[in-house]
C-alpha positions as CSV (number, residue, x, y, z in Angstrom):
1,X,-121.3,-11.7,-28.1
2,X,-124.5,-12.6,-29.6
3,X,-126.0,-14.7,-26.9
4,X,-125.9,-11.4,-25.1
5,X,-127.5,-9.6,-27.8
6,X,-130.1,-12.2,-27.8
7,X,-130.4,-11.6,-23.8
8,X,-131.4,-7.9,-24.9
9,X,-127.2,-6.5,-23.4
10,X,-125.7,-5.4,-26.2
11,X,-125.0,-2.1,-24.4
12,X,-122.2,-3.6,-22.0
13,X,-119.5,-1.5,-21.3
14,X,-116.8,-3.9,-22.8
15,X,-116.8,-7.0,-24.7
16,X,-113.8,-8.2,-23.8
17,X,-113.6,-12.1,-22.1
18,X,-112.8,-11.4,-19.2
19,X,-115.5,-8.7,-18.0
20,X,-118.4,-11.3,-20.0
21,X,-117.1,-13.9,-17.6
22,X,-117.2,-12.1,-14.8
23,X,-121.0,-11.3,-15.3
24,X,-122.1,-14.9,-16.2
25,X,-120.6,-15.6,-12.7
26,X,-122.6,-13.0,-11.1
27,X,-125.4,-14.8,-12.5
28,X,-124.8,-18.5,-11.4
29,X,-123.6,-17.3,-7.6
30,X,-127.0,-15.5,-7.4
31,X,-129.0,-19.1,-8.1
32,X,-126.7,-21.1,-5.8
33,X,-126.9,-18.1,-2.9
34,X,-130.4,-17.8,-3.1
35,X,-130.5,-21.6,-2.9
36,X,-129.0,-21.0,0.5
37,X,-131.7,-19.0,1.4
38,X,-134.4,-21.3,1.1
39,X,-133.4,-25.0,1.2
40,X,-134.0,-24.6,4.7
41,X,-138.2,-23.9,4.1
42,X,-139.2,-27.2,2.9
43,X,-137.3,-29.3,5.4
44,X,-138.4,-27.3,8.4
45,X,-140.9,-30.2,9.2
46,X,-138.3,-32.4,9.9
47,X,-135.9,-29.4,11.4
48,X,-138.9,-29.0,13.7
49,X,-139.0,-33.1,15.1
50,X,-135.7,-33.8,15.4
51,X,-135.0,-30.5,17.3
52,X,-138.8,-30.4,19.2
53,X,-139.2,-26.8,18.3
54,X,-142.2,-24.9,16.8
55,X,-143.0,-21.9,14.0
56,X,-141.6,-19.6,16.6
57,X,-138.2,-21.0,16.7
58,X,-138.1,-21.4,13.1
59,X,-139.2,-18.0,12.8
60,X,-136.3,-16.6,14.8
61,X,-133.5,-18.4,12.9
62,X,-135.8,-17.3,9.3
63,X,-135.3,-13.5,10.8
64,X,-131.7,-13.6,12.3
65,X,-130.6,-15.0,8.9
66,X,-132.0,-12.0,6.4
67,X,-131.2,-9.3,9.4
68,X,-127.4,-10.0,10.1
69,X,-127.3,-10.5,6.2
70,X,-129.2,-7.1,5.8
71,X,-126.8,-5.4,8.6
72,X,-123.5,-6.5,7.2
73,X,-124.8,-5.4,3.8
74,X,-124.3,-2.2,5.3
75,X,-119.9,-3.0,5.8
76,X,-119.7,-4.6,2.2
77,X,-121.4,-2.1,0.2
78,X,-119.1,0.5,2.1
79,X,-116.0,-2.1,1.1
80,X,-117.2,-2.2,-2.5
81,X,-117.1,1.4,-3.5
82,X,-113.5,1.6,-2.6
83,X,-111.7,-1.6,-2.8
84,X,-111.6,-4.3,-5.8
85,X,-115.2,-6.1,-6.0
86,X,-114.1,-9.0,-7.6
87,X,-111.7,-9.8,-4.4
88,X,-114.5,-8.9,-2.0
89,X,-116.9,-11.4,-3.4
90,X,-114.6,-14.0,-3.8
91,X,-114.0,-13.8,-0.2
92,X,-117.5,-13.3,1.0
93,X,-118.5,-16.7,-1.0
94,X,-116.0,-18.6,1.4
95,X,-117.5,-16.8,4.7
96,X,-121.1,-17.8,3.9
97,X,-120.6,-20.9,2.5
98,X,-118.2,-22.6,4.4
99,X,-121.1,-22.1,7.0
100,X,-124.3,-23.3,5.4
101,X,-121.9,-26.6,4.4
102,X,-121.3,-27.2,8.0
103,X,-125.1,-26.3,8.8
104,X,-125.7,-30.3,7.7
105,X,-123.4,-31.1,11.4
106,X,-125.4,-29.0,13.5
107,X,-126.4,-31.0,16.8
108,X,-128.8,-29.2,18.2
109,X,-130.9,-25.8,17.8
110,X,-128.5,-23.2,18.9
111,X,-125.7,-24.6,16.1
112,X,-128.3,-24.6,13.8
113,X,-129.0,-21.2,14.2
114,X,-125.7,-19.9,14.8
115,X,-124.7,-21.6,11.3
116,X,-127.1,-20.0,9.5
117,X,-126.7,-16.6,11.2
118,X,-123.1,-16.9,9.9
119,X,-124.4,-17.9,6.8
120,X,-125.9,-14.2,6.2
121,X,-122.9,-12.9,6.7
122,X,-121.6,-13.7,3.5
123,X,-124.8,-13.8,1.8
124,X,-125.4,-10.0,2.7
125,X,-122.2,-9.0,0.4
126,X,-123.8,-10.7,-3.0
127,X,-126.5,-7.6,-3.1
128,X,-123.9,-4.9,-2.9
129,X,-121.1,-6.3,-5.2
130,X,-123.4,-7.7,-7.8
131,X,-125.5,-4.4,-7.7
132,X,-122.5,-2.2,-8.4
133,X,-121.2,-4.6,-11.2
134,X,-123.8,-4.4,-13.1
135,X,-124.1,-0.8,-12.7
136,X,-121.2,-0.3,-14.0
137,X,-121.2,-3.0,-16.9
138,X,-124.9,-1.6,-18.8
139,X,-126.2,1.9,-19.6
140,X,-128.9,3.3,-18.1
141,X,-131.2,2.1,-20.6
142,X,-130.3,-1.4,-19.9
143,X,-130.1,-2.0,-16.3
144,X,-133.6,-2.9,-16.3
145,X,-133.1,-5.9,-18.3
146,X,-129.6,-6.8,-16.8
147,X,-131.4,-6.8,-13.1
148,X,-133.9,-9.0,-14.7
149,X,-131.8,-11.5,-15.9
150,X,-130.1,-11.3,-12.3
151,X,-133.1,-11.3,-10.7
152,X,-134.5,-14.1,-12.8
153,X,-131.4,-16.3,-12.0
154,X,-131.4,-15.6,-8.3
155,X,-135.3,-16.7,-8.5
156,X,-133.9,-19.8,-10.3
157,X,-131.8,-20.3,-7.1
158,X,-134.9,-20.2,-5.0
159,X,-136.1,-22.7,-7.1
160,X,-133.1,-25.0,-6.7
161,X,-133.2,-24.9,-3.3
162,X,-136.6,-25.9,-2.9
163,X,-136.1,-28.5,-4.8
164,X,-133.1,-30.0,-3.6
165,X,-134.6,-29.7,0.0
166,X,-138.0,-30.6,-0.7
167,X,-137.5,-33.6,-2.8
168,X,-133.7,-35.2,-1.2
169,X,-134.8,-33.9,2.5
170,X,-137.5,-36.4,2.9
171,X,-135.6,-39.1,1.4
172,X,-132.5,-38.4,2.7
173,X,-133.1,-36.5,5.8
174,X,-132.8,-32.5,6.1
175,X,-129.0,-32.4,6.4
176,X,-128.0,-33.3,2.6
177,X,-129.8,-30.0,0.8
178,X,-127.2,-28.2,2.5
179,X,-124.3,-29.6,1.6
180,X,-125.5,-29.8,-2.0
181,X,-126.1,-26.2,-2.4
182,X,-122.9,-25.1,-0.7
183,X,-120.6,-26.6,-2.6
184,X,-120.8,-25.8,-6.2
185,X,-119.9,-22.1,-5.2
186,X,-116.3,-23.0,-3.7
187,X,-116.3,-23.2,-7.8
188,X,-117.5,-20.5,-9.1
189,X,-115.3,-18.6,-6.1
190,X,-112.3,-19.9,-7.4
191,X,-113.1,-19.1,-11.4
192,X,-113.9,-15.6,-10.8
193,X,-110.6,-14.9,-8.8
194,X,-108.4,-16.8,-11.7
195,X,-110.2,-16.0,-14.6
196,X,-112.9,-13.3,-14.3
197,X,-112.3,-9.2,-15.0
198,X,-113.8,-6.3,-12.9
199,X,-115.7,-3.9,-14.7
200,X,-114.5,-0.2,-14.6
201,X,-116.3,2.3,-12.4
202,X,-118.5,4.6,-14.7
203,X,-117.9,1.9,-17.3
204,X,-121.7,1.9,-18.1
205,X,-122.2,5.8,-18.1
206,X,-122.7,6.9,-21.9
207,X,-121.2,9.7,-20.9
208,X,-118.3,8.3,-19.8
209,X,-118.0,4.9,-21.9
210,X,-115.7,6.1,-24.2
211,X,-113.1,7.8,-22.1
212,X,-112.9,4.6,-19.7
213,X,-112.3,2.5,-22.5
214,X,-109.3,4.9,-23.7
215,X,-108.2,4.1,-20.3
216,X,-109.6,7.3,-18.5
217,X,-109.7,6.5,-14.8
218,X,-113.3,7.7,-12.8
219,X,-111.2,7.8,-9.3
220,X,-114.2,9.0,-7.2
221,X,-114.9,7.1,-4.1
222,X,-117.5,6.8,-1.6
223,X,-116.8,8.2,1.8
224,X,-118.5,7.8,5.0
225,X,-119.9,11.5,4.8
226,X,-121.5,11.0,1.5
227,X,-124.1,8.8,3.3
228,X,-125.7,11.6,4.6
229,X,-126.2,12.4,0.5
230,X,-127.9,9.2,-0.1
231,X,-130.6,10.1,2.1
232,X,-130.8,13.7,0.2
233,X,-132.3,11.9,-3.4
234,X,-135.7,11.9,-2.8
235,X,-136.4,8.7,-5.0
236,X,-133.8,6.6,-2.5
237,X,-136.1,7.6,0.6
238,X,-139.6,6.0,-1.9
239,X,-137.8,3.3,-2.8
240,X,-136.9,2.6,0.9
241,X,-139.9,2.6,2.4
242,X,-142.1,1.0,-0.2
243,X,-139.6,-1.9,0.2
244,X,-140.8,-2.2,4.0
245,X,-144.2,-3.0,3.5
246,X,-143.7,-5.2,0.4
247,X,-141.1,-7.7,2.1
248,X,-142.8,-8.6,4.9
249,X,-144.9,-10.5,2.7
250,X,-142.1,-11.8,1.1
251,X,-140.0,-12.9,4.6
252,X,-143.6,-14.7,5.2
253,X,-145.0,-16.2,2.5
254,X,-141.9,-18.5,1.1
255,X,-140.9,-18.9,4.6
256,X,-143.9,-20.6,6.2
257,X,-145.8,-22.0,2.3
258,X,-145.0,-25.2,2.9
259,X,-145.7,-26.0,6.8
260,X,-149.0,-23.9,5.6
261,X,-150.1,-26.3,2.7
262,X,-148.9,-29.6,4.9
263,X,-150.7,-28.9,8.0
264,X,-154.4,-26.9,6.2
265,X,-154.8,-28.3,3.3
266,X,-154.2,-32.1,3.7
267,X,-151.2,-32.6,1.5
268,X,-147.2,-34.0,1.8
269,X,-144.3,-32.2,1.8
270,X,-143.7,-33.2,-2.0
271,X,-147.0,-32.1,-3.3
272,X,-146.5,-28.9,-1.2
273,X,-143.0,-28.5,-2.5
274,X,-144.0,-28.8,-6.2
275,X,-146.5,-26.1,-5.7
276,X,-144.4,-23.8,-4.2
277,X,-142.6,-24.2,-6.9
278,X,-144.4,-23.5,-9.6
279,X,-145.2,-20.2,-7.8
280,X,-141.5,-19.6,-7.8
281,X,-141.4,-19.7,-11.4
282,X,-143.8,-17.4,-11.5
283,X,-141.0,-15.4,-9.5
284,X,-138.8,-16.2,-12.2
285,X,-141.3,-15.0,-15.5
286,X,-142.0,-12.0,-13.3
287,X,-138.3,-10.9,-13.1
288,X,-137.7,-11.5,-16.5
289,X,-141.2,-9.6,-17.2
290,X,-140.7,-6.9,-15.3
291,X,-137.5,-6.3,-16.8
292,X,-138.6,-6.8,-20.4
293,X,-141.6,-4.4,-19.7
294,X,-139.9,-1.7,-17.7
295,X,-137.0,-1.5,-20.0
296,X,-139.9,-0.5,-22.7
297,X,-141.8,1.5,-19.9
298,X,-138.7,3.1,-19.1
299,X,-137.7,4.3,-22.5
300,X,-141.1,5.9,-23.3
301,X,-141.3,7.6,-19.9
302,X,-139.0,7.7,-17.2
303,X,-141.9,8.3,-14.9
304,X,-144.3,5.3,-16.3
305,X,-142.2,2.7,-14.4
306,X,-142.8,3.6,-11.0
307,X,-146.4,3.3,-12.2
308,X,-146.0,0.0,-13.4
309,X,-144.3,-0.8,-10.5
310,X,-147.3,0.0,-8.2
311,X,-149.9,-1.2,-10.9
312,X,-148.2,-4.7,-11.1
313,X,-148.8,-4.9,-7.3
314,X,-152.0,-4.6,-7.0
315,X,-152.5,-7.0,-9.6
316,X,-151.1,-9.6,-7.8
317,X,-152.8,-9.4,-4.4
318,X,-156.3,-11.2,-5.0
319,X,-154.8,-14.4,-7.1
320,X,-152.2,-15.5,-4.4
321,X,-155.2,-14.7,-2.3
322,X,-157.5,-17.1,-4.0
323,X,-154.5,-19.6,-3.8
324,X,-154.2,-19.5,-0.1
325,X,-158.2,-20.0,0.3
326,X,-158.4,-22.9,-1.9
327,X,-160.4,-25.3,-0.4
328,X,-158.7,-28.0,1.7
329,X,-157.9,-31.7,-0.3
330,X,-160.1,-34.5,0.5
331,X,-157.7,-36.9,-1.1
332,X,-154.1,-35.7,-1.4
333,X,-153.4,-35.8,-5.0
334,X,-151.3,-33.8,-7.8
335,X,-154.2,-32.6,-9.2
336,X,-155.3,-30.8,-6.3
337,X,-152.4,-28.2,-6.4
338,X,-153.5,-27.3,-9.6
339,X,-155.5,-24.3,-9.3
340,X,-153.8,-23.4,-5.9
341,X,-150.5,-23.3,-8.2
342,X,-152.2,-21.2,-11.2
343,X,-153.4,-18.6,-8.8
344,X,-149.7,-18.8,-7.1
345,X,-148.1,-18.5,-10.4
346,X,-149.9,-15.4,-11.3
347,X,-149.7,-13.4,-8.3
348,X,-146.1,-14.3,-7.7
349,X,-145.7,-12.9,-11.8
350,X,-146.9,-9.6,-11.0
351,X,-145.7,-8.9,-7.7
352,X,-141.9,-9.6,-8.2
353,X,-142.0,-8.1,-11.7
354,X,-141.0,-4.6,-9.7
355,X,-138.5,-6.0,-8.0
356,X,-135.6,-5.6,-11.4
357,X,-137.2,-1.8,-11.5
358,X,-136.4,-1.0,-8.6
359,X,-132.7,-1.6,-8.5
360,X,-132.2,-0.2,-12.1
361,X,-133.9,3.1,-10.8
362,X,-131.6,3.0,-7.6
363,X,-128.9,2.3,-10.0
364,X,-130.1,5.3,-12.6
365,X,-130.8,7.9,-9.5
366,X,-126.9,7.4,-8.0
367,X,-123.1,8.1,-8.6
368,X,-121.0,5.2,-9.6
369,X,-119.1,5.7,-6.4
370,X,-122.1,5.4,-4.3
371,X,-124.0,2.1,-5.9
372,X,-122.4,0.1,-3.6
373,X,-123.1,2.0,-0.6
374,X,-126.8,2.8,-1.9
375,X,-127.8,-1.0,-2.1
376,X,-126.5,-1.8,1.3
377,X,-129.0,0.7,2.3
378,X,-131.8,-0.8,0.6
379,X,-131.3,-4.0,1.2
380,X,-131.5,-3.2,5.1
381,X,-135.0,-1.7,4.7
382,X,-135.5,-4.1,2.5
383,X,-134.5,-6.5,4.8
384,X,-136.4,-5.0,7.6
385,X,-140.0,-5.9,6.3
386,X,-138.3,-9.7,5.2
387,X,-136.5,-10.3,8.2
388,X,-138.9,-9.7,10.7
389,X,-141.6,-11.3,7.6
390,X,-141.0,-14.9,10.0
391,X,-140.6,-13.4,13.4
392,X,-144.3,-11.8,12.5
393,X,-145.7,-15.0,10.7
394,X,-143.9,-16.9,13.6
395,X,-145.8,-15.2,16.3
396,X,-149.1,-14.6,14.6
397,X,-149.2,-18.2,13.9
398,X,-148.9,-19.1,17.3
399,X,-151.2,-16.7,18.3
400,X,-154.2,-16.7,15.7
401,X,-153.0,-19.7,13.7
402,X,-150.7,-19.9,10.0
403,X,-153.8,-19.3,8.2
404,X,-154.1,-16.0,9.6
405,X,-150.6,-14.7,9.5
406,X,-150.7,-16.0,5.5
407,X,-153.6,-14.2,4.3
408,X,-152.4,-10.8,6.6
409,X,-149.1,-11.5,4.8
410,X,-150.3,-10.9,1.3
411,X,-152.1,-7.6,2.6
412,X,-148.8,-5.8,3.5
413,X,-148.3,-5.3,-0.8
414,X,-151.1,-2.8,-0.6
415,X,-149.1,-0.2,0.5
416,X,-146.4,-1.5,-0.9
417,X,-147.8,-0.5,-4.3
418,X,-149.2,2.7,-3.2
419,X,-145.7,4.1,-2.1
420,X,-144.3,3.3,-5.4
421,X,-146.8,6.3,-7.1
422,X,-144.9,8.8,-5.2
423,X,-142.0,8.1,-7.2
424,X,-143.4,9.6,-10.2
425,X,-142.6,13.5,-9.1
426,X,-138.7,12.3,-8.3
427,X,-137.5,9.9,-10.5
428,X,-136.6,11.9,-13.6
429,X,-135.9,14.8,-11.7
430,X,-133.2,12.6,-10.2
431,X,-131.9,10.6,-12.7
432,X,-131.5,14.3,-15.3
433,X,-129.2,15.2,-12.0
434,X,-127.2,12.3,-12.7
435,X,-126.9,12.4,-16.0
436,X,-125.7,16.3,-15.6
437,X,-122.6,15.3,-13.0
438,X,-121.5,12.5,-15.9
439,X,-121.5,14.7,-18.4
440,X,-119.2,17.6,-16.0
441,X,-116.9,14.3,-15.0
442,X,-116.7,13.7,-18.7
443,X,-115.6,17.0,-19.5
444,X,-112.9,17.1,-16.7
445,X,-111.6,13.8,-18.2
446,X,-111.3,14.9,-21.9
């Protein structure tokens, strides 16, 4: 297909209808899911008066939302190395949407958070399905890029969710974003069960490739035993804990952006909202340039993306910085945000520009049978630094004030990007191991 070829895929396992469906599906659940996870930010003024509850409330449903979503992760990404993905997802989509649709009834605060709790549930299976999809649709050389584009779409989903909450909720009230991004994936639900194809495990092995498509089966399987394995590749334990660090920023700083902007720097909810989002397009540019660059990075030297991974953090520290101190408005006014948003735009850029790198080299560094099971993982350490990102900004704010838990916020990438160095003495080490057990399965199979 050449809008693929023009995406930079042209190394998908199979070009066939059904299994090109099935990943342009992936692609528009991740923006309406990740719309689920923040339409709630720029309506939590409004969350907070009609429910008289403050940033340490907020902070607790923020938290219980990425953790439970983080902890299930765990079951899914079991579920998905075994059983048919395509039926997992489908089914997950219902759990966590028929949810965040009825979050626009809640009555009071404990519904509220009990929706969105329930919310995560099916939200936590999108990172281990998706993440073993595309594993198995690209090569190694590719995954870069395809995690991009995902990455890039899910950021578009932030996006959409900010916007449909930050411009409806004040006109509408805070219950309408909700409904809005809920629904459209009932649709894309039901067109991947009827019409969508699930890639073959090992499908995106070259060493593999052509044996699959001759209709070679790759029958291995995770088991609960080869957990203990995972934690045996010394790139899976790096990538692990550099993720800690690095998300608590990130469960912070979207999170609590808004309230920050409205209540320091003398501006609405709509001027705070646009600003916010042009730092999450910088989100989006940075997915899609991390992925261009690392693809590039990658191919020279495996070990020169962890380094641009580390690099690219650093670089983005002292512009959202400047952002946050940007002196409060006299006047409110669209041409205050401005700078604020330049400075967001660039920092957001290069800090999530690692974020595509560093599922392609979780990808690149594990079986096909374990993918699944491997992202679950990461996604709850991951998840750790995110989901306790507002229980920490929650509590610092009440204690020192938002301005002080935003600025410590930004400081937790420092050793983010320093962890990511110790990658370079594991990674090709690890993915050469790889590489070695595809080409012994191959051999079996011929």
């Amino acid at each position: 297909m050449r809008f693929l070829a023009k995406m930079g895929l042209n190394e998908i396992y199979s070009f066939e209808k059904g299994i090109i469906r099935t990943f342009l599906l992936l692609l528009f659940m991740a923006i309406i899911l990740r719309a689920d996870q923040m339409v709630m930010s720029p309506v939590i003024p409004f969350i907070q008066e009609e429910f008289a509850i403050g940033d340490r409330e907020i902070g607790f449903i923020g938290s219980a939302f990425t953790l439970v979503a983080a902890v299930v992760t765990l079951i899914w990404g079991y579920l998905s190395d075994k059983f048919s993905r395509k039926l997992l997802l489908t089914f997950a989509i219902l759990i966590g949407e028929i949810p965040c649709f009825l979050t626009a009834f809640a009555r009071n605060y404990n519904e509220l958070f009990a929706l969105r709790v329930l919310t995560g549930i099916g939200i936590g299976a999108m990172v281990p399905i998706a993440f073993s999809m595309i594993g198995d649709l690209f090569t190694e050389k590719q995954r870069p890029r395809a995690q991009a584009w995902y990455q890039m779409m899910g950021s578009m989903g932030v996006l959409a969710g900010m916007m449909v909450a930050g411009f409806v909720g004040p006109t509408y009230g805070w219950r309408l974003p909700f409904i809005i991004v809920s629904v459209p994936n009932f649709f894309f639900a039901l067109t991947l069960l009827i019409g969508g194809r699930e890639p073959k495990r090992g499908g995106g092995e070259s060493a593999l490739k052509e044996l699959i498509l001759e209709g070679k089966k790759y029958v291995r399987t995770m088991k609960f035993k080869d957990y203990l394995l995972l934690f045996k590749v010394p790139s899976n334990i790096w990538l692990f804990v550099q993720g800690i660090p690095g998300t608590v920023a990130w469960g912070v700083l979207p999170f609590f952006l808004i309230p920050f902007y409205v209540r320091y720097k003398n501006i609405s909810v709509e001027l705070a909202t646009v600003l916010l989002l042009i730092i999450g397009i910088g989100m989006m540019f940075g997915n899609l340039f991390g992925g261009i660059m690392g693809n590039w990075v990658y191919t020279k030297n495996r070990s020169y993306l962890p380094i641009f991974c580390g690099i690219s953090q650093f670089l983005g520290i002292i512009p959202l910085l400047i952002s946050l101190n940007w002196p409060a408005a006299a006047e409110p006014s669209f041409s205050y945000i401005i700078f604020p948003a330049l400075f967001g735009f660039i920092g957001a850029l290069f800090i999530s520009s690692a974020g595509p790198n560093v599922l392609a080299m979780l990808a690149n560094v594990n079986l096909p049978e374990h993918r699944g099971g491997i992202s679950s993982i990461f996604n709850l350490t991951d998840s750790i630094g995110a989901g306790f990102g507002p229980i920490v900004g929650g509590l610092l704010s009440s204690y020192r004030g938002l301005d002080f838990a935003m600025q410590t916020s930004v400081l937790f990438w420092i050793p983010c990007g320093i962890l990511f160095f110790a990658l370079i003495f594991t990674l090709k080490k690890d993915v050469l191991r790889v590489n070695t057990v595809m080409e012994n399965t191959r051999k079996e199979l011929e």
